[in-house]
C-alpha positions as CSV (number, residue, x, y, z in Angstrom):
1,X,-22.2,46.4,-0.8
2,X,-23.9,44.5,1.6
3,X,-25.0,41.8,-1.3
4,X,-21.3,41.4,-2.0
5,X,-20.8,40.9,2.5
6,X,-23.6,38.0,2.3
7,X,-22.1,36.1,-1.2
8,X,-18.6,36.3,0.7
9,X,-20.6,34.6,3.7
10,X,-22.0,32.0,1.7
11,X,-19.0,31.2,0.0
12,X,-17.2,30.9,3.4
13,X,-20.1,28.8,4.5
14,X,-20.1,26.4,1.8
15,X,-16.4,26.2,2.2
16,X,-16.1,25.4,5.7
17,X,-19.1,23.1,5.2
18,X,-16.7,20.6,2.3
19,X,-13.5,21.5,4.6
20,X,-15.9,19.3,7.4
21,X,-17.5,17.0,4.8
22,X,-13.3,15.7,4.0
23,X,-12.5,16.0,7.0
24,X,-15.3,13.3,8.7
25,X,-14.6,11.5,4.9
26,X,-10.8,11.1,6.0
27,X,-11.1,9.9,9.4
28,X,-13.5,7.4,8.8
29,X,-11.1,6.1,6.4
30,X,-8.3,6.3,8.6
31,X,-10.3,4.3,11.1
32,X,-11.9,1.8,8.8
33,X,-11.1,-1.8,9.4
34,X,-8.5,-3.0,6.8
35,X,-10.0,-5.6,4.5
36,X,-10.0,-9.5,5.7
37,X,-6.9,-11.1,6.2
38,X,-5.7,-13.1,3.5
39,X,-5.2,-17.1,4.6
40,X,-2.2,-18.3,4.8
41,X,-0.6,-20.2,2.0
42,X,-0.5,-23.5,3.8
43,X,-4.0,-23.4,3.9
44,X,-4.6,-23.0,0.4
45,X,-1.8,-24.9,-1.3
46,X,-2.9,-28.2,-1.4
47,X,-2.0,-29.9,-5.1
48,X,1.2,-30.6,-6.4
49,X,1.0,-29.6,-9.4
50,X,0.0,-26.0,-7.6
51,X,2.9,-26.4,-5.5
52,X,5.5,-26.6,-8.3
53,X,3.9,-24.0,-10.1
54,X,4.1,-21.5,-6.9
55,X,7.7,-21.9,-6.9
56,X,8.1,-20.5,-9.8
57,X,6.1,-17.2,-8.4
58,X,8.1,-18.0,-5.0
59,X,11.2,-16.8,-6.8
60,X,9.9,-14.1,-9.0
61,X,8.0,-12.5,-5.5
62,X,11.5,-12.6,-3.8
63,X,13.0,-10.5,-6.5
64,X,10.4,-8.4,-6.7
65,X,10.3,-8.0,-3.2
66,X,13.4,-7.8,-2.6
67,X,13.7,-5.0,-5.1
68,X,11.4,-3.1,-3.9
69,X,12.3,-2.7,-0.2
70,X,15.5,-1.5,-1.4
71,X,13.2,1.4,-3.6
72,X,11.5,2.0,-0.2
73,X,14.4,2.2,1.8
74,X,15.6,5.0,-0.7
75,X,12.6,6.5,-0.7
76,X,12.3,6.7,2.8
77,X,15.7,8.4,3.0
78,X,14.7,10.7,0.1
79,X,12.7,14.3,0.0
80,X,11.8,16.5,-2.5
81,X,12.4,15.7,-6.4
82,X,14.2,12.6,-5.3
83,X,11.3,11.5,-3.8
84,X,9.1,12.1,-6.4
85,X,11.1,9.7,-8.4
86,X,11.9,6.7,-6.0
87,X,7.7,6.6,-5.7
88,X,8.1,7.1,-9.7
89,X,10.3,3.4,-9.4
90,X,7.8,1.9,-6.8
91,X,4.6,2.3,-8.4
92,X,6.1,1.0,-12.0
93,X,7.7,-2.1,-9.6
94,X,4.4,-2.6,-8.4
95,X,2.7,-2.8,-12.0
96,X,5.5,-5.1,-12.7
97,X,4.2,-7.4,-9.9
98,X,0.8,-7.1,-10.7
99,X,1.3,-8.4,-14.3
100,X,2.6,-11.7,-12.7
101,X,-0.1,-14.7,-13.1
102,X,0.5,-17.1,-9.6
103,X,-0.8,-20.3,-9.2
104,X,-4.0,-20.1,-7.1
105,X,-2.4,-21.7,-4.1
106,X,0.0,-18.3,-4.4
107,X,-2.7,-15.8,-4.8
108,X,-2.5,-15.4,-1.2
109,X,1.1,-13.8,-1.4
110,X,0.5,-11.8,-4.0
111,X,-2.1,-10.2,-2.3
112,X,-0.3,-10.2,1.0
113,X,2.5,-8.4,-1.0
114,X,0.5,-6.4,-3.2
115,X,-1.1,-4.6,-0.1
116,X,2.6,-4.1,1.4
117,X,3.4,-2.0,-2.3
118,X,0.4,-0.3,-1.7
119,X,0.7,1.1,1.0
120,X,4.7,2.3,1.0
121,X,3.5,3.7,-1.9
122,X,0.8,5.7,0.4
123,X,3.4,6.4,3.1
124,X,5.7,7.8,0.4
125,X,2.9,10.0,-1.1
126,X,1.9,11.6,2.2
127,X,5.6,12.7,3.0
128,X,5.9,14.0,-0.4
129,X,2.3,15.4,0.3
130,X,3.5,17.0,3.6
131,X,0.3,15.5,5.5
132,X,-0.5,15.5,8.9
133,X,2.2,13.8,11.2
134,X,-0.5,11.7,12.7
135,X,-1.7,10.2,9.2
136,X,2.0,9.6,8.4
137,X,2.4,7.6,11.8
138,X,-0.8,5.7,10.8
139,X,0.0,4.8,7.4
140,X,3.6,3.8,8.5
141,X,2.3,1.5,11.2
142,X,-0.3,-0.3,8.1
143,X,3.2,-0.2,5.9
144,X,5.0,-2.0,8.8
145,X,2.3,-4.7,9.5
146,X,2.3,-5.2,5.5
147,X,5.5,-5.2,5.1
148,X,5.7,-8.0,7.5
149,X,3.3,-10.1,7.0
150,X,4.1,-10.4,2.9
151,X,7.5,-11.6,4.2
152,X,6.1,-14.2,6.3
153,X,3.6,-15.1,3.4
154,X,6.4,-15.3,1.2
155,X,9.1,-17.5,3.9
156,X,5.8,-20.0,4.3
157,X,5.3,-19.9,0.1
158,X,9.2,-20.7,-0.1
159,X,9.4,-22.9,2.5
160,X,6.3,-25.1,0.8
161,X,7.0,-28.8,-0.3
């Protein structure tokens, strides 16, 4: 009897030792710096030739885009199977995107936009997921500040001679 007392202890040991182990892994992730800052477009589009050729991307990235936010508006409206779905639409939109080739003047954007998709697609998943309320709040803030910033990359992109 009291073998079976100290394997139950161990267990629970062990178990509480991996619960602490994700736990430290998950908020250091939370808090880890986001990766650098891609430049701006202006600062990397410099060739014609580039230029025209981003156009091209320019108006393929709107579409996309704009596509997309309406997904994540939906989604964000959404719960249960439906959501399950609408993150279903997102994340085969955002394979879509990925298989566009930019100009290298447009890489930029498509990063800037890339990380937007990513993470609705995160904020998405942890609703479904039922996280915690403060990861939710964290990951919408990132989605916002992505969301935002691929638009601006994308107005400056457009707006390019």
């Amino acid at each position: 009897m009291s073998s079976l007392i100290v394997a139950r202890r161990g267990r629970s040991a062990r178990l509480g030792a991996m619960l602490w182990m994700l736990l430290v892994t998950l908020l250091l992730g939370a808090c880890a710096p986001e990766g650098p800052a891609s430049p701006p477009p202006s600062e990397v589009g410099a060739g014609d030739d580039c230029s025209i050729i981003a156009a091209g991307f320019a108006v393929q990235a709107r579409e996309a885009l704009d596509r997309y936010q309406e997904i994540d508006a939906e989604a964000a409206l959404a719960d249960g199977e439906e959501l399950r779905a609408a993150i279903g639409r997102l994340e085969a939109l955002r394979a879509e995107f990925l298989a566009l080739e930019p100009a290298e003047c447009a890489l930029p954007v498509k990063v800037s936009i890339t990380r937007y998709m990513d993470h609705a697609i995160d904020l998405h998943n942890a609703v479904w997921a039922a996280d915690c309320p403060l990861c939710i709040d964290d990951i919408r803030l990132q989605a916002t500040a992505a969301r935002e910033r691929a638009a601006l990359d994308l107005q400056t992109l457009e707006g390019a001679p």
